[in-house]
Structure formats: C-alpha cells, structure tokens
N, C-alpha and C positions, 0 to 999 in steps of 0.2 A: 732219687738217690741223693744223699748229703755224704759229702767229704770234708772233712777236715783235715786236713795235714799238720795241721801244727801240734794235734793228737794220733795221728799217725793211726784215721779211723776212716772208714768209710761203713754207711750205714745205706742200705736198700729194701725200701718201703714195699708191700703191696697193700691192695684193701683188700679187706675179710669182714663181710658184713656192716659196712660201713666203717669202720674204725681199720686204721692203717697198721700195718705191724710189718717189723723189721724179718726180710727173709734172713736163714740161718748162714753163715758157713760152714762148707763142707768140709771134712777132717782135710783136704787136697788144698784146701786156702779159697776153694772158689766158690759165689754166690749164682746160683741155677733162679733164671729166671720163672716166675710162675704162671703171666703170661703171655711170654711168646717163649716156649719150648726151644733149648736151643741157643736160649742166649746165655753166655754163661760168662762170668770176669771173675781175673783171679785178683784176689783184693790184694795181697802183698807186693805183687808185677806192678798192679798200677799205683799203688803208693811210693813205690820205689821207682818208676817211670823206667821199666820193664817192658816198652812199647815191642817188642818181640816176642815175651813170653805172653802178653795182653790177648797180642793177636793169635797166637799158636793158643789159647785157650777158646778163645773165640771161635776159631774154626774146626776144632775138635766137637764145640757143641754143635757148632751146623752139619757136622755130617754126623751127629746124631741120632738114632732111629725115632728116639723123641722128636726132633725137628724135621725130619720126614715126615713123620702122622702131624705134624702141624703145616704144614707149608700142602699136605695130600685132601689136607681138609679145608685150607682155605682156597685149592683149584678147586675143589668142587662146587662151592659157594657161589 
C-alpha cells in the first residue's frame, strides 16, 4: 500500500502474475482486499483520519460472508 497525502492518494498494490497492479475502488470509496477476504479500508476515512469510520469499515468486512469462507478455510488447513 503507498499513500501519499500531500496528493490526497492512496494506492493498494496486489500481484497478478508477477507484475503488481493497483486494486480498484469501489463506487462506496472503499478498496476490498484480494488476499485476505475481508479486509477492506475506506480510502477517503483514512485520508481524512476518519479513525471511526476506518474501523466501522473494517469490521463490516470481517463479518463478511467473504471473510467467513476465508478464516473456514484457513481452520481447516
């Protein structure tokens, strides 16, 4: 993840075949991690240091049904 504030940007990387690329935002402002299922940050909260709305985003992805089948499948592991 790279932020810069003083462009009032944040950019979040994954790899895809070797070569990195920028995951999208969602029309809601927030970047859905690819993976660990579940992790999710609203980019405007944390540029504006929205440490409330950060976390209420946060936790909305973890009780996700996506971060169920991810945390169901790393107990069975």
């Amino acid at each position: 993840m790279f932020c810069n504030k003083s462009e009032n940007q944040l950019d979040w990387f994954h790899l895809v075949e070797g070569k990195y690329q920028t995951l999208p935002v969602n029309e809601d402002g927030i970047i859905r991690s690819v993976t660990f299922p579940g992790l999710w940050l609203a980019v405007e909260a944390l540029l504006n240091n929205d440490m409330v709305r950060v976390l209420q985003t946060l936790q909305l992805g973890l009780n996700s049904p996506e971060h169920r089948e991810f945390v169901d499948k790393l107990e069975k592991k």
